[in-house]
Backbone and ligand atoms as CSV (ligand in chain L), in Angstrom:
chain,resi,resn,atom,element,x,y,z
A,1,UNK,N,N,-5.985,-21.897,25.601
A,1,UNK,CA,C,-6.340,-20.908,24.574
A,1,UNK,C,C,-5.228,-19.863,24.456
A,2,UNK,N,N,-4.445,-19.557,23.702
A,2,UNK,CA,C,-3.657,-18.821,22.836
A,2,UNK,C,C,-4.285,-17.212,22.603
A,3,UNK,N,N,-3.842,-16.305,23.158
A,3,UNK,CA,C,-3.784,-15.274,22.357
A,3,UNK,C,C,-3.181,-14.377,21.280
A,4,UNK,N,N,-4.296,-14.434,20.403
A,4,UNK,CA,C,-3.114,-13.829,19.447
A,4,UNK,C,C,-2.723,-12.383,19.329
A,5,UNK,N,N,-1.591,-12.071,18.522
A,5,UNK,CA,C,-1.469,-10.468,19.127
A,5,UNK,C,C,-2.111,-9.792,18.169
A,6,UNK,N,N,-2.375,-8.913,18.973
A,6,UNK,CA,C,-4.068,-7.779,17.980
A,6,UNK,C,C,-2.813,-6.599,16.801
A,7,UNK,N,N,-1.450,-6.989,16.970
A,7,UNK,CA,C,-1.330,-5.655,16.173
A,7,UNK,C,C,-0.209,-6.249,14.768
A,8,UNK,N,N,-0.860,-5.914,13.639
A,8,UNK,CA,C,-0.099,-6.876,12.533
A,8,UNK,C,C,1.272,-6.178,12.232
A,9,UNK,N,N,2.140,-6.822,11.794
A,9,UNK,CA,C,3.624,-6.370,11.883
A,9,UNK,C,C,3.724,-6.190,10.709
A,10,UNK,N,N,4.724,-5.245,10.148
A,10,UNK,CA,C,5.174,-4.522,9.159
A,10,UNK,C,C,5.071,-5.539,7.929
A,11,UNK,N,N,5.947,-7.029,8.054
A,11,UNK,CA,C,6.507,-7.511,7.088
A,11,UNK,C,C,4.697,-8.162,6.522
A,12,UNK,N,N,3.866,-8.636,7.507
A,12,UNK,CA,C,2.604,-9.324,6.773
A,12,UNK,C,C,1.638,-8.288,5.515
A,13,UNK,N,N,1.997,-6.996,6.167
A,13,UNK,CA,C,1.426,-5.844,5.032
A,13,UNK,C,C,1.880,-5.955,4.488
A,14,UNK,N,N,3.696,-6.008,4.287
A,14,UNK,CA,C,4.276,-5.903,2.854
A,14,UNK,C,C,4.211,-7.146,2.258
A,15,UNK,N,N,4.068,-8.244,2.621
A,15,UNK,CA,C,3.821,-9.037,1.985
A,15,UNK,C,C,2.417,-9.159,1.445
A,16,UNK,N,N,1.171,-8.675,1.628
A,16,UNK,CA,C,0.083,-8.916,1.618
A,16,UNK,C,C,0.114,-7.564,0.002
A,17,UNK,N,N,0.411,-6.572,0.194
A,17,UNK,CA,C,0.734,-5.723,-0.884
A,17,UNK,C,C,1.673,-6.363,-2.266
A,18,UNK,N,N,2.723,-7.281,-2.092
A,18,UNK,CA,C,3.535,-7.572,-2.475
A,18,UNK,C,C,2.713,-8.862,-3.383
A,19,UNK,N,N,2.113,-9.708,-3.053
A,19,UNK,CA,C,0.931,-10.809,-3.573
A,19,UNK,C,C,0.131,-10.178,-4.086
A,20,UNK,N,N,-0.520,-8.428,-4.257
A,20,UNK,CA,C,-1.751,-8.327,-4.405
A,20,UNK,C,C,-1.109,-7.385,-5.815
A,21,UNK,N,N,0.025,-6.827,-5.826
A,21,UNK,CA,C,0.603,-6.009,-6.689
A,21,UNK,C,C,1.073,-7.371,-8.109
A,22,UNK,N,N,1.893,-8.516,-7.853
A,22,UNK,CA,C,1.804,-9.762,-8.489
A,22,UNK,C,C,1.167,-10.212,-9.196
A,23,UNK,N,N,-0.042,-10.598,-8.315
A,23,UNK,CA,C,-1.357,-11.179,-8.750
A,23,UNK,C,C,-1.784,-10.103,-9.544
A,24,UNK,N,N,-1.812,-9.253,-9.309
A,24,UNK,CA,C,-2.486,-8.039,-9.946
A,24,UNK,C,C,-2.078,-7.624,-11.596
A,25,UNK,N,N,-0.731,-7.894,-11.460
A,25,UNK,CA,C,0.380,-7.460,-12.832
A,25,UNK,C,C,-0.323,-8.644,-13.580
A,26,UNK,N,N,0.122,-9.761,-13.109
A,26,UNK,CA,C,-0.210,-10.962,-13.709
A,26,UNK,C,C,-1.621,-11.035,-14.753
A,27,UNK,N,N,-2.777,-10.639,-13.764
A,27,UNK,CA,C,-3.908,-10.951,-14.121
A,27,UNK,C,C,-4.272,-10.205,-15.423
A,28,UNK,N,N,-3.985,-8.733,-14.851
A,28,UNK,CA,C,-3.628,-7.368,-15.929
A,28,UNK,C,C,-2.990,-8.018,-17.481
A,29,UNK,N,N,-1.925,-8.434,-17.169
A,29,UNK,CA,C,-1.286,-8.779,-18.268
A,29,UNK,C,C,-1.398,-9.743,-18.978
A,30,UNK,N,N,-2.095,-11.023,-18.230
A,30,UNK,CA,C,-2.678,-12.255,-19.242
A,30,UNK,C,C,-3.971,-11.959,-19.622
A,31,UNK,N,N,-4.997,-11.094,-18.684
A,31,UNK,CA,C,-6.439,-10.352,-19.524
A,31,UNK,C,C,-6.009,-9.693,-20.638
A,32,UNK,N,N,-5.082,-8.425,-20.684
A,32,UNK,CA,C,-4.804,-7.757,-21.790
A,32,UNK,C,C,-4.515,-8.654,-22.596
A,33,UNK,N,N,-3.501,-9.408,-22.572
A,33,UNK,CA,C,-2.674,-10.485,-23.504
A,33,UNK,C,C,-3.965,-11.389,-24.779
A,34,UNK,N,N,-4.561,-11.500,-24.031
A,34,UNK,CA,C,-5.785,-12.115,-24.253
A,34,UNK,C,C,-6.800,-11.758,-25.421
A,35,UNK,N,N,-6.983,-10.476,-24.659
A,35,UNK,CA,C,-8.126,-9.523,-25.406
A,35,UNK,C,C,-7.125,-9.004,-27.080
A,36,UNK,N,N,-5.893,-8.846,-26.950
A,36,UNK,CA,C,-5.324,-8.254,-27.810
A,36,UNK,C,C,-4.895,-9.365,-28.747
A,37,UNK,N,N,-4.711,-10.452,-28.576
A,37,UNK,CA,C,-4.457,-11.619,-29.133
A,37,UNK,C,C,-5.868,-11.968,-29.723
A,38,UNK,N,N,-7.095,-11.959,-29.097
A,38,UNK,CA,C,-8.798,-12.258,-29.824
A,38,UNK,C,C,-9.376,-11.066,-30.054
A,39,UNK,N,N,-8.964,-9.778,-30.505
A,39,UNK,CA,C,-9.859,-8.811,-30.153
A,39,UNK,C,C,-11.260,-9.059,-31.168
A,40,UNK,N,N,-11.627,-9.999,-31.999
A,40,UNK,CA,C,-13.173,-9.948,-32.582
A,40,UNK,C,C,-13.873,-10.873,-31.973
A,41,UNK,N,N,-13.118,-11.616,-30.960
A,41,UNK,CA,C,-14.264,-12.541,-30.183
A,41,UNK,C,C,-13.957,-12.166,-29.193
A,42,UNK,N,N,-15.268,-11.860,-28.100
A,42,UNK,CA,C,-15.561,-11.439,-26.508
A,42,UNK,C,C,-15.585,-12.156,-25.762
A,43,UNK,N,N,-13.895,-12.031,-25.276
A,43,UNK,CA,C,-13.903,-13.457,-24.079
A,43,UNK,C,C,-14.040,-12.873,-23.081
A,44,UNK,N,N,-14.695,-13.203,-22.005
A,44,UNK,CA,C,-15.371,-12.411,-21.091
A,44,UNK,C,C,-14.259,-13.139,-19.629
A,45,UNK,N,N,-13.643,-14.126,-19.618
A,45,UNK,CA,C,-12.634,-14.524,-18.865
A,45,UNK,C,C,-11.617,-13.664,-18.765
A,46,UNK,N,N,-11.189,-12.966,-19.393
A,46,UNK,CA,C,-10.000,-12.027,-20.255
A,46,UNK,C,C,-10.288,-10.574,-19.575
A,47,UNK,N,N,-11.500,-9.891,-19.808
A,47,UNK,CA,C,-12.437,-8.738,-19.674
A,47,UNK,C,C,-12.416,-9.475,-17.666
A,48,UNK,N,N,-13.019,-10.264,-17.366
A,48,UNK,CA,C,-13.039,-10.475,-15.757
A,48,UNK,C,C,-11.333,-10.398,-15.135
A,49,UNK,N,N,-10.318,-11.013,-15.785
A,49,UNK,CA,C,-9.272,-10.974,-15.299
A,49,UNK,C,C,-8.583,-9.363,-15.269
A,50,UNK,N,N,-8.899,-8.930,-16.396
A,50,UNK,CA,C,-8.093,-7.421,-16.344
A,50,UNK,C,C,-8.737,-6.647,-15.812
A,51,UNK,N,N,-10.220,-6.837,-14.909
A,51,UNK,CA,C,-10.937,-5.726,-13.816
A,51,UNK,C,C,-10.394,-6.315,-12.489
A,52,UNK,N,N,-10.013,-7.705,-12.653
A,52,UNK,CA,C,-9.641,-8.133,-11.213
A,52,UNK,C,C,-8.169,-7.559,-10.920
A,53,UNK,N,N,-7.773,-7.923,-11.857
A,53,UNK,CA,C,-6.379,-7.392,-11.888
A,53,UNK,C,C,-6.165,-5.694,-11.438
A,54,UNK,N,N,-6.698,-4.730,-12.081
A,54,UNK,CA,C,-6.965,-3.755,-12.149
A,54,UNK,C,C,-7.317,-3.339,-10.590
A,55,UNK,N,N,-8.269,-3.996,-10.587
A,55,UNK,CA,C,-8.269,-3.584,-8.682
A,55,UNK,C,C,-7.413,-3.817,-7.534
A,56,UNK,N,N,-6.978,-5.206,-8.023
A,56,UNK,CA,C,-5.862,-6.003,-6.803
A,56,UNK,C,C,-4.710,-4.654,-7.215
A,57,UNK,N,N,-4.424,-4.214,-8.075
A,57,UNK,CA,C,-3.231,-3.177,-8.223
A,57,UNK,C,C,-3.448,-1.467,-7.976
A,58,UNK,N,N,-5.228,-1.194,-8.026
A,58,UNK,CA,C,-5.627,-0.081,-7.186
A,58,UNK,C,C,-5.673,-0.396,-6.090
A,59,UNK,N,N,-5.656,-1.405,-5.472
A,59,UNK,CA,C,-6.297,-1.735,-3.689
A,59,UNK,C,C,-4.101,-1.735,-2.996
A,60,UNK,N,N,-3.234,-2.461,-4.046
A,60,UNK,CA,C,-1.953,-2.400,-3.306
A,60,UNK,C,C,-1.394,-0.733,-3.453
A,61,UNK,N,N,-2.146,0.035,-4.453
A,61,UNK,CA,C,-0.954,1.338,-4.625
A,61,UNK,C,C,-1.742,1.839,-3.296
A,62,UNK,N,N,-3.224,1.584,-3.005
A,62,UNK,CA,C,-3.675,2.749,-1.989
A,62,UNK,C,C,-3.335,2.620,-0.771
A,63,UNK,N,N,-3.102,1.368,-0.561
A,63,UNK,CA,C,-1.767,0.649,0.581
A,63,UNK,C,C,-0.856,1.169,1.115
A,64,UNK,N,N,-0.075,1.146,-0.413
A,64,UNK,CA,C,1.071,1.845,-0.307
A,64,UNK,C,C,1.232,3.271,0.235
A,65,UNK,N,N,0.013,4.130,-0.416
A,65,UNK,CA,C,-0.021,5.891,-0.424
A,65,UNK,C,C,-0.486,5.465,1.363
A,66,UNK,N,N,-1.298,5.248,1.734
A,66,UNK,CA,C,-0.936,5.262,3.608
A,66,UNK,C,C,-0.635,4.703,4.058
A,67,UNK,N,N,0.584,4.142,3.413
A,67,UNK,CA,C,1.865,3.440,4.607
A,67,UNK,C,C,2.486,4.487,4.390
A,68,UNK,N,N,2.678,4.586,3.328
A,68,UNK,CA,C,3.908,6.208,3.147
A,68,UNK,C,C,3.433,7.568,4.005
A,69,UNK,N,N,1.781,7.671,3.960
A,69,UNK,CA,C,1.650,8.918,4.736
A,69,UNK,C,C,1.480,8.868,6.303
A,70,UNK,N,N,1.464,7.366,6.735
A,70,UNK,CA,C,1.965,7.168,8.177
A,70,UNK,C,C,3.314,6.936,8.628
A,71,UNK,N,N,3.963,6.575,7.776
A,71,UNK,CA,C,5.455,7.031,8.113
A,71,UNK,C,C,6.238,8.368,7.830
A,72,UNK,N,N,5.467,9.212,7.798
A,72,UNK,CA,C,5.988,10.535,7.414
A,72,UNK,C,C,6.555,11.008,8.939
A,73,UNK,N,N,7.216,11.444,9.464
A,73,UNK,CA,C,7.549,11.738,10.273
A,73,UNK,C,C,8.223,13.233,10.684
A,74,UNK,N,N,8.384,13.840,11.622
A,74,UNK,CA,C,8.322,15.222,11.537
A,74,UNK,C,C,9.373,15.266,12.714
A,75,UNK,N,N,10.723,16.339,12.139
A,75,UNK,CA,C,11.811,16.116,13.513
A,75,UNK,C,C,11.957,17.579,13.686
A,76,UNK,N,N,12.519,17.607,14.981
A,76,UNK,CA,C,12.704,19.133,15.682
A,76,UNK,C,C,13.932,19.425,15.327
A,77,UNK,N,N,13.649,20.991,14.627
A,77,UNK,CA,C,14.578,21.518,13.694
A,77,UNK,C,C,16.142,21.888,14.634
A,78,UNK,N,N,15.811,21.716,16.283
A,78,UNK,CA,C,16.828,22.068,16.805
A,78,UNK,C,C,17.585,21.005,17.770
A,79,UNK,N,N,17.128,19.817,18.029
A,79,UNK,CA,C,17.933,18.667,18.518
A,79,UNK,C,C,17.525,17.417,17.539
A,80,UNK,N,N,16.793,17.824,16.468
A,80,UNK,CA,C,16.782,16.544,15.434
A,80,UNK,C,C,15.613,15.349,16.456
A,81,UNK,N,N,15.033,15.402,17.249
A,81,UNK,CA,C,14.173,14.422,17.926
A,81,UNK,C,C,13.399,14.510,16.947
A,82,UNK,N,N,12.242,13.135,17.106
A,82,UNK,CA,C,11.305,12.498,16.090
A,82,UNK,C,C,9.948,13.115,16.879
A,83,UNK,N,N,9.175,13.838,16.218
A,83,UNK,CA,C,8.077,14.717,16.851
A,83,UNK,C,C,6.921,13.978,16.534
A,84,UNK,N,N,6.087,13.509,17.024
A,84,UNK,CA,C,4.539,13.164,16.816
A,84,UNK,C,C,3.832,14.264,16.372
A,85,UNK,N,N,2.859,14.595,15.328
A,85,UNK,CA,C,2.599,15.307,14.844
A,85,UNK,C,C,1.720,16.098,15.680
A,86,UNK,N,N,0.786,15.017,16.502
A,86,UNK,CA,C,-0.202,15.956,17.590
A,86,UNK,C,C,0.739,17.225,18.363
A,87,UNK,N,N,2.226,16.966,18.418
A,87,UNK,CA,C,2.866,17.554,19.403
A,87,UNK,C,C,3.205,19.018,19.147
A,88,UNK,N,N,3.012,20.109,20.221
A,88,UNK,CA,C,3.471,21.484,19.704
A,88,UNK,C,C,4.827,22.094,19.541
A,89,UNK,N,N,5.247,21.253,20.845
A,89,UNK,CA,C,6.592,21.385,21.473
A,89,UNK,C,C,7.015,20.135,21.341
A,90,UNK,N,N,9.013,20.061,21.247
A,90,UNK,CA,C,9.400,18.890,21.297
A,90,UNK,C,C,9.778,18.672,22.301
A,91,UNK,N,N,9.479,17.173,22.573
A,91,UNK,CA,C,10.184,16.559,24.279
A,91,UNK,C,C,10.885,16.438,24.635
A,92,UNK,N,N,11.889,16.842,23.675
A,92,UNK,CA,C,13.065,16.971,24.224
A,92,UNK,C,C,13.904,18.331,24.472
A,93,UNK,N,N,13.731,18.916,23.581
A,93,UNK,CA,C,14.298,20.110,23.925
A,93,UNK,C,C,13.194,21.217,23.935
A,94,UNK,N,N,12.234,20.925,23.786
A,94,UNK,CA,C,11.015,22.143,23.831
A,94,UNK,C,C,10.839,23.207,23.150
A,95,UNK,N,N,11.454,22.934,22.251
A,95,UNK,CA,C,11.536,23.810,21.062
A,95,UNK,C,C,10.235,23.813,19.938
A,96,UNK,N,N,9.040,25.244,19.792
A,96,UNK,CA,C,8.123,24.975,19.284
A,96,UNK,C,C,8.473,24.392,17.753
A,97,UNK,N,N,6.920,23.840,17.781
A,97,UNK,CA,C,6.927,22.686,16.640
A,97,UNK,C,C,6.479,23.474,15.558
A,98,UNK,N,N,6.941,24.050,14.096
A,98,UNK,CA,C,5.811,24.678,13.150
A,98,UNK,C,C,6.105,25.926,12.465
L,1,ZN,ZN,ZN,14.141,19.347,20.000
């Protein structure tokens, strides 16, 4: 039995964002395409694709907004070290944080 490792690596998120932003444009744009090409008949395939779409491209931007706000990172204004935010003082030179 194989264990697998519990912590997912950078590139499977961006790829998983990267398929969902795609799929997402795609779906968006052949629903719209659709609806604007028939707009007096209610194709409801068209109307399902551009809510699916619509979400797969709200679900990758909100992705995105906390990957970006977990890589924010915070450095000590006086030896440039990379500060963890819990931290008051830096570990390296002890210089307060704030
Ligand atoms: Zn420092």
């Amino acid at each position: 039995m194989s264990v697998m490792p519990k912590k997912k690596s950078t590139f499977d998120r961006y790829t998983w964002i990267v398929t969902e932003l795609v799929i997402g444009i795609a779906a968006l744009g052949y629903g719209l395409f659709g609806i604007i090409k028939t707009p007096t008949s209610t194709n409801y395939t068209y109307i399902v694709l551009v809510c699916t779409g619509s979400i797969l491209l709200l679900m990758a931007i909100i992705q995105i907004i906390i990957m970006r706000k977990k890589k924010v990172n915070i450095f000590c204004s006086k030896c440039g070290e990379k500060i963890k935010k819990a931290d008051d003082f830096c570990p390296k030179c002890g210089e307060k944080i704030g």
